[in-house]
Backbone as JSON Lines, residues from 0, in Angstrom:
{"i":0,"aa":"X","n":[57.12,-36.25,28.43],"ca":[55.85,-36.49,27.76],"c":[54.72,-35.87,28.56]}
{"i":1,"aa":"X","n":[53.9,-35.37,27.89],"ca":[52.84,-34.41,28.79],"c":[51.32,-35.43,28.6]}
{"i":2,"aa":"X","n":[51.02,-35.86,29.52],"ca":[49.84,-37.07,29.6],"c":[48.64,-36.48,29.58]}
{"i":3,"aa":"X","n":[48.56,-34.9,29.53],"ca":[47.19,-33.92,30.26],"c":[46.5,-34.42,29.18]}
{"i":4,"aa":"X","n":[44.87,-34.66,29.38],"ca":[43.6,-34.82,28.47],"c":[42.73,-34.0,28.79]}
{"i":5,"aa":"X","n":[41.94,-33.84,27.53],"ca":[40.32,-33.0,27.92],"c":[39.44,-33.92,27.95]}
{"i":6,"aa":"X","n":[38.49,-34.32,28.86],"ca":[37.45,-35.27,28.72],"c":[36.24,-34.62,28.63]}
{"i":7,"aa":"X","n":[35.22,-34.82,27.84],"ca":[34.13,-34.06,27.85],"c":[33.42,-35.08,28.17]}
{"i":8,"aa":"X","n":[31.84,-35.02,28.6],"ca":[30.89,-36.37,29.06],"c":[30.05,-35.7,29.37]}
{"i":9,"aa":"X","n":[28.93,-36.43,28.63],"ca":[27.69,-36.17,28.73],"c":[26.9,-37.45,29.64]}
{"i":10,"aa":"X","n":[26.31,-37.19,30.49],"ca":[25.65,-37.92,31.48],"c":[24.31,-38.16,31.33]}
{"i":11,"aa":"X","n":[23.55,-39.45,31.51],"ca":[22.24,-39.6,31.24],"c":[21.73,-40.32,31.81]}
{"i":12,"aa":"X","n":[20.39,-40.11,31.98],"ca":[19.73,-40.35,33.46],"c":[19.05,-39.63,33.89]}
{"i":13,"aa":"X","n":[18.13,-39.96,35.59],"ca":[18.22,-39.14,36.49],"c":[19.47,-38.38,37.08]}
{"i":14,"aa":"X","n":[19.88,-37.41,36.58],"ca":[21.04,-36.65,37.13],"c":[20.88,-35.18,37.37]}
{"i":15,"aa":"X","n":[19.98,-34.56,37.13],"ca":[19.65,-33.35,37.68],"c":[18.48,-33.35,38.64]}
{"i":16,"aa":"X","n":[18.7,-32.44,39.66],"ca":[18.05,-32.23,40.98],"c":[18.55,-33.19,42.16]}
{"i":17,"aa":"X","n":[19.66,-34.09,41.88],"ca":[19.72,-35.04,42.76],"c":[20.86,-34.78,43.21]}
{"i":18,"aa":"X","n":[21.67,-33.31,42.83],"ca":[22.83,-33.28,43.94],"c":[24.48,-33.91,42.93]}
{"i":19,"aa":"X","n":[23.89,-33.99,41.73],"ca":[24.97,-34.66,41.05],"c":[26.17,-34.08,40.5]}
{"i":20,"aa":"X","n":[26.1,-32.62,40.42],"ca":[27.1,-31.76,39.74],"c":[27.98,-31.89,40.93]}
{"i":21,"aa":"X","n":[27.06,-31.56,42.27],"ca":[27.81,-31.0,43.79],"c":[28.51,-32.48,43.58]}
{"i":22,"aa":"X","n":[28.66,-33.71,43.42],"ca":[29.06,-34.71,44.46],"c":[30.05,-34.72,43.01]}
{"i":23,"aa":"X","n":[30.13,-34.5,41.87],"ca":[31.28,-34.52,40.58],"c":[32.57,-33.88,40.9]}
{"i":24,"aa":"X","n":[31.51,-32.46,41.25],"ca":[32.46,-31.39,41.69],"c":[33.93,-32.28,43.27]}
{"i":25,"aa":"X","n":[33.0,-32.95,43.61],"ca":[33.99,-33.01,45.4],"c":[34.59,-34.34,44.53]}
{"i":26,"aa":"X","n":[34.27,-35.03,44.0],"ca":[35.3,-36.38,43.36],"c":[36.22,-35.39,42.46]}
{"i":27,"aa":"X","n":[35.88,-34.83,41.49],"ca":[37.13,-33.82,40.85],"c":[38.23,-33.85,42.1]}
{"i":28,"aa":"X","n":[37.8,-32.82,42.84],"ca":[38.82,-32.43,43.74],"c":[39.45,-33.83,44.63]}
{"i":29,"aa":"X","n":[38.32,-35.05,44.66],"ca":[39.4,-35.83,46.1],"c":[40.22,-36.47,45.12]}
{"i":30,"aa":"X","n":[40.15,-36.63,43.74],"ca":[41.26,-37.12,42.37],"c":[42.24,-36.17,42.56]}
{"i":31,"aa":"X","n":[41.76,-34.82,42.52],"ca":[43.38,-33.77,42.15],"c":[43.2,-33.57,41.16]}
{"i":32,"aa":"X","n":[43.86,-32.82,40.68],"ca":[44.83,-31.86,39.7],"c":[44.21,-32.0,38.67]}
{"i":33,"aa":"X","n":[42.41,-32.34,38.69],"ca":[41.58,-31.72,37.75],"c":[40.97,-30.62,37.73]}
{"i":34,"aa":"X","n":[40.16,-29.95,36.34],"ca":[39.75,-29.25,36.29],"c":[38.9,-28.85,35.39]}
{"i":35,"aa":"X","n":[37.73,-27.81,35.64],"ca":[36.91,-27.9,34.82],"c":[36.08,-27.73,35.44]}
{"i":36,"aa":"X","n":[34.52,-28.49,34.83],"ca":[33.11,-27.95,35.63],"c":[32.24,-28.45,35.26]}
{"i":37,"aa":"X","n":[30.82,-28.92,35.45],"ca":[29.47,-30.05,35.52],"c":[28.65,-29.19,35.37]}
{"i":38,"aa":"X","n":[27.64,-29.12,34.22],"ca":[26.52,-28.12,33.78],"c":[25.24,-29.02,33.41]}
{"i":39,"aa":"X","n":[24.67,-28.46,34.18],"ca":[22.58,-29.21,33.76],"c":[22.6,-28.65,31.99]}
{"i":40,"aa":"X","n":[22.59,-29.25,31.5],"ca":[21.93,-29.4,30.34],"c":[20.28,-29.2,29.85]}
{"i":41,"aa":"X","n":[20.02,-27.94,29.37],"ca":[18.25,-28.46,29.09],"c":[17.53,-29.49,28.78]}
{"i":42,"aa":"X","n":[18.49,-30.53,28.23],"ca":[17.27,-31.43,28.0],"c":[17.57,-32.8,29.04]}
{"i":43,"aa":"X","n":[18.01,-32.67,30.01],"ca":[18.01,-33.67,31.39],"c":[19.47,-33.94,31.54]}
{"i":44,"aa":"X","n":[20.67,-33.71,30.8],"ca":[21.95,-34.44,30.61],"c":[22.5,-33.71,31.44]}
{"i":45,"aa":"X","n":[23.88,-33.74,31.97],"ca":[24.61,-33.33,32.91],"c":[26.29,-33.56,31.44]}
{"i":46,"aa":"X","n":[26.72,-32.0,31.5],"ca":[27.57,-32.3,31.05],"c":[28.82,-31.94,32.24]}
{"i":47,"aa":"X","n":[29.85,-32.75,32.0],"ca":[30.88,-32.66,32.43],"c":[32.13,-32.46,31.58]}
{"i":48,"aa":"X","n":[33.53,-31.3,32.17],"ca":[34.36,-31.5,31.35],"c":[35.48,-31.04,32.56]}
{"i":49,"aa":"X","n":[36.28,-32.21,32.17],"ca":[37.99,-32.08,33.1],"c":[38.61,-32.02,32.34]}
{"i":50,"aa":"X","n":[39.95,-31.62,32.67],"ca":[41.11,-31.35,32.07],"c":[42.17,-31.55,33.16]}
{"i":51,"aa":"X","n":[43.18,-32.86,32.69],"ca":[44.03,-32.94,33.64],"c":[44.92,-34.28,33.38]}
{"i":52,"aa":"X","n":[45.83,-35.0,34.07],"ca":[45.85,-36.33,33.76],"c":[45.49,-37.45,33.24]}
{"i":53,"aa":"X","n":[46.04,-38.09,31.78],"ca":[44.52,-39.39,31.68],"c":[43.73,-40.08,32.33]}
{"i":54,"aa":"X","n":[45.1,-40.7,33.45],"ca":[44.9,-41.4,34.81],"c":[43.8,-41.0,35.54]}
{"i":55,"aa":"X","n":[43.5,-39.05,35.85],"ca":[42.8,-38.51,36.88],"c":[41.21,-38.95,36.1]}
{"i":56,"aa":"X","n":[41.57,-38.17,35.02],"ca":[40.12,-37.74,33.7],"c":[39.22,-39.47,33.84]}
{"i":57,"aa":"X","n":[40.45,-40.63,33.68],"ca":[40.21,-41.66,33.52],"c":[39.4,-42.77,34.62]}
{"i":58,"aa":"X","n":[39.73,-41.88,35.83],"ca":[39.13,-42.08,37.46],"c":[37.78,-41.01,37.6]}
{"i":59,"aa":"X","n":[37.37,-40.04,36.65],"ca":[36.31,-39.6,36.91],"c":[35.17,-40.44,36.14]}
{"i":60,"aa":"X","n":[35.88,-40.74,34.92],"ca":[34.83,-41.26,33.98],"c":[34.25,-42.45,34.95]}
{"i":61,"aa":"X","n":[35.26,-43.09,35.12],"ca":[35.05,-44.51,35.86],"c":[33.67,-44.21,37.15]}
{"i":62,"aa":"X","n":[34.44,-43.2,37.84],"ca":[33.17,-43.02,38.87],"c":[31.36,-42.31,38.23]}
{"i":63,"aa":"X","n":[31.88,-41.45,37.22],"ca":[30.62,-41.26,36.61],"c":[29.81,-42.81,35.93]}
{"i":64,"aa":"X","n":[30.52,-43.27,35.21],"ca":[29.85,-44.95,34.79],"c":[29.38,-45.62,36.32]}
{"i":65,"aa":"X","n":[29.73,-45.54,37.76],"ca":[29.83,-46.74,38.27],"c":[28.13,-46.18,39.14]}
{"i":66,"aa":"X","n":[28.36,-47.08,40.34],"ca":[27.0,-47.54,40.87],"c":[27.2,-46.23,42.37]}
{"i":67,"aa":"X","n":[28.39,-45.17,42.33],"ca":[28.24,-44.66,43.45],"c":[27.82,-42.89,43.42]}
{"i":68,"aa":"X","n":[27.1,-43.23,42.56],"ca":[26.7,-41.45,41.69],"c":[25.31,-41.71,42.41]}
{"i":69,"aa":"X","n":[24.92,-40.17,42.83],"ca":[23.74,-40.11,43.05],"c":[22.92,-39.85,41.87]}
{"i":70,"aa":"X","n":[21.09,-39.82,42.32],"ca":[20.48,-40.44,41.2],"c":[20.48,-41.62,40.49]}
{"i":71,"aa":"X","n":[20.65,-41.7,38.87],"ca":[20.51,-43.02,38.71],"c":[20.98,-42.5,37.04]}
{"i":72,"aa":"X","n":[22.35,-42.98,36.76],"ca":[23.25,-43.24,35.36],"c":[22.76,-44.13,34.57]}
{"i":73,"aa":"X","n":[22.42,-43.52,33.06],"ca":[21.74,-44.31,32.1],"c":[22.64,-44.71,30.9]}
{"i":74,"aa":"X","n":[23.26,-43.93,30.85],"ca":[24.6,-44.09,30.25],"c":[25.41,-42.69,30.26]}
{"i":75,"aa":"X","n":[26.74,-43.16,29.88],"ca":[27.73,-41.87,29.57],"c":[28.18,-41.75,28.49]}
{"i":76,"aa":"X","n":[28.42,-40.51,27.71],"ca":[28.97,-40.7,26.16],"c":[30.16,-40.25,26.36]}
{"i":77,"aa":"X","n":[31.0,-40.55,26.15],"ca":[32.49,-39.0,26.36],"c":[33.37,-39.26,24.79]}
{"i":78,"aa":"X","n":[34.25,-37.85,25.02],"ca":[34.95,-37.85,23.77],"c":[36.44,-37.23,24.84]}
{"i":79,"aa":"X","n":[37.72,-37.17,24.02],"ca":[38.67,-37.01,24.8],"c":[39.16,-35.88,23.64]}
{"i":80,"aa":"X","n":[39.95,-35.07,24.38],"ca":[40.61,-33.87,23.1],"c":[41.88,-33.51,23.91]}
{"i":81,"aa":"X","n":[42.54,-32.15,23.89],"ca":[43.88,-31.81,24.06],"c":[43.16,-30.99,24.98]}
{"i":82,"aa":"X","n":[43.35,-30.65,26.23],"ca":[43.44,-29.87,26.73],"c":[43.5,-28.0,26.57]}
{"i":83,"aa":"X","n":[42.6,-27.76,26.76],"ca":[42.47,-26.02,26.81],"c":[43.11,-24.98,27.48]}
{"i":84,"aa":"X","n":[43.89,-25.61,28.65],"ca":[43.83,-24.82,29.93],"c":[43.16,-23.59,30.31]}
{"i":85,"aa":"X","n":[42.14,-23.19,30.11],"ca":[41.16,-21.84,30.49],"c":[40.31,-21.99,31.81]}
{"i":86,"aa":"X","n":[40.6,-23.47,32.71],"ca":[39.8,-23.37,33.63],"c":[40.91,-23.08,35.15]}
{"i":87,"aa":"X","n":[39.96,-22.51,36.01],"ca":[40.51,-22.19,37.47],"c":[39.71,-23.5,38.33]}
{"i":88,"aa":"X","n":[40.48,-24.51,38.63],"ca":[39.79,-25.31,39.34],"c":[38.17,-26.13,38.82]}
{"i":89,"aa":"X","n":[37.35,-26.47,39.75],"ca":[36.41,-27.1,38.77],"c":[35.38,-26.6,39.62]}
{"i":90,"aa":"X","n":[34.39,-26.38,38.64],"ca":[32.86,-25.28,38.95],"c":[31.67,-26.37,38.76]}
{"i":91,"aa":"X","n":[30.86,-25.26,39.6],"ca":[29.44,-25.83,39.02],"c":[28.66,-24.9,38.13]}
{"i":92,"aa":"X","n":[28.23,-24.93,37.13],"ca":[27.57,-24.27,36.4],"c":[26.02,-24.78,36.28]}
């Protein structure tokens, strides 16, 4: 059975200028075997999208919702899909 998910998430808040893509980006990687990449949004949102394990995808969301994100999380929206595989590791855009 292949468990891989796409998580997409949109972030809201103070989340741009505060360092928030960089600190997404280093939780991606200390999870593993995600992938994908965190983009400022024009109108203040921070989108995020992994691709990888539910379990992993399911440990980012968690840390994006929780109290150890820099700035300040107003809410998160996410949607889940099948996986793309088109990414090399996870970026900042």
């Amino acid at each position: 059975m292949n468990d891989d998910v796409r998580l997409v998430a949109w972030v809201r808040g103070r989340v741009q200028g505060v360092g928030f893509r960089w600190f997404t980006r280093a939780r991606a990687l200390e999870i593993g075997g995600l992938s994908g990449f965190a983009l400022n949004l024009d109108d203040g949102r921070v989108q995020v999208v992994a691709e990888g394990t539910r379990q992993g995808c399911e440990g980012l969301l968690d840390w994006l919702r929780g109290d150890d994100t820099p700035g300040r999380v107003d809410g998160v929206t996410e949607i889940w899909d099948t996986p793309r595989r088109i990414y090399d590791g996870f970026a900042i855009r």
